[in-house]
Every structure is written in structure tokens, then in C-alpha cells.
C-alpha positions as CSV (number, residue, x, y, z in Angstrom):
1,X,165.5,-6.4,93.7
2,X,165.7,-8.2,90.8
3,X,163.6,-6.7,87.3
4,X,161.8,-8.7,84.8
5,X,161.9,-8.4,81.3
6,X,158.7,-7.3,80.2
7,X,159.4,-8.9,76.2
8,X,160.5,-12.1,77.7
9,X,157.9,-14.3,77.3
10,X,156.9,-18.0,78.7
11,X,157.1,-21.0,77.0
12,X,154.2,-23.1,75.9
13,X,155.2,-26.2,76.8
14,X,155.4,-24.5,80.3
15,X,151.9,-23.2,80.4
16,X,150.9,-26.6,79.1
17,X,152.1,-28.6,81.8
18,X,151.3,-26.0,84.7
19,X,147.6,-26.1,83.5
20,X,148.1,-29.9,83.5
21,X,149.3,-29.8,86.8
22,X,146.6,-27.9,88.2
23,X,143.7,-30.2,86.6
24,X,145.3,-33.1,88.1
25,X,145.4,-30.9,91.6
26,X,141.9,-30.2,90.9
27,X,140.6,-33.8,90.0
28,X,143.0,-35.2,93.4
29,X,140.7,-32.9,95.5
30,X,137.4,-33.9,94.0
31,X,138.3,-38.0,94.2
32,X,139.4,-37.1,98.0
33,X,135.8,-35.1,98.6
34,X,134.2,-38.4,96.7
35,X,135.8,-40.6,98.8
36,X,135.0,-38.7,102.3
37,X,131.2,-37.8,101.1
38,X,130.8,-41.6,100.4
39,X,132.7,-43.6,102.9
40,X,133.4,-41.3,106.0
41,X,137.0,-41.4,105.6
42,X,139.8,-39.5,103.7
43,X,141.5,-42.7,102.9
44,X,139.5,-45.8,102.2
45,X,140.1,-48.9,104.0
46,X,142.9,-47.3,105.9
47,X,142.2,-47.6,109.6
């Protein structure tokens, strides 16, 4: 088993764009609940 480092640390453009990441996840999942909650289906105006 491999052991981490505990002094090594992250870098902040790292965090930066992992928090981006998960905001964008976060706002994907709220237009899809939008778009079910308004039209009945996950994709609009697909089948």
C-alpha cells in the first residue's frame, strides 16, 4: 500500500477547478430537474 505525504499539499488551481467542476455538476442537475418538473421529459423536444 502506497503512503501519502502528509506535507505534500494540493495545488490551488486544482481545488479551483474541482469546485468549478462540481458547481457546473450541480447547476447540470438543477436545469435537468427544471426541465422534467416543467415539461414531463428529461430531454425537451426529444421524442
Amino acid at each position: 500500500m502506497k503512503k501519502t505525504n502528509p506535507n505534500q499539499s494540493i495545488d490551488a488551481e486544482k481545488i479551483i477547478a474541482e469546485k468549478l467542476n462540481g458547481r457546473f455538476a450541480v447547476l447540470g442537475l438543477l436545469a435537468l430537474i427544471g426541465a422534467y418538473s416543467t415539461t414531463g421529459q428529461i430531454i425537451p423536444g426529444y421524442l
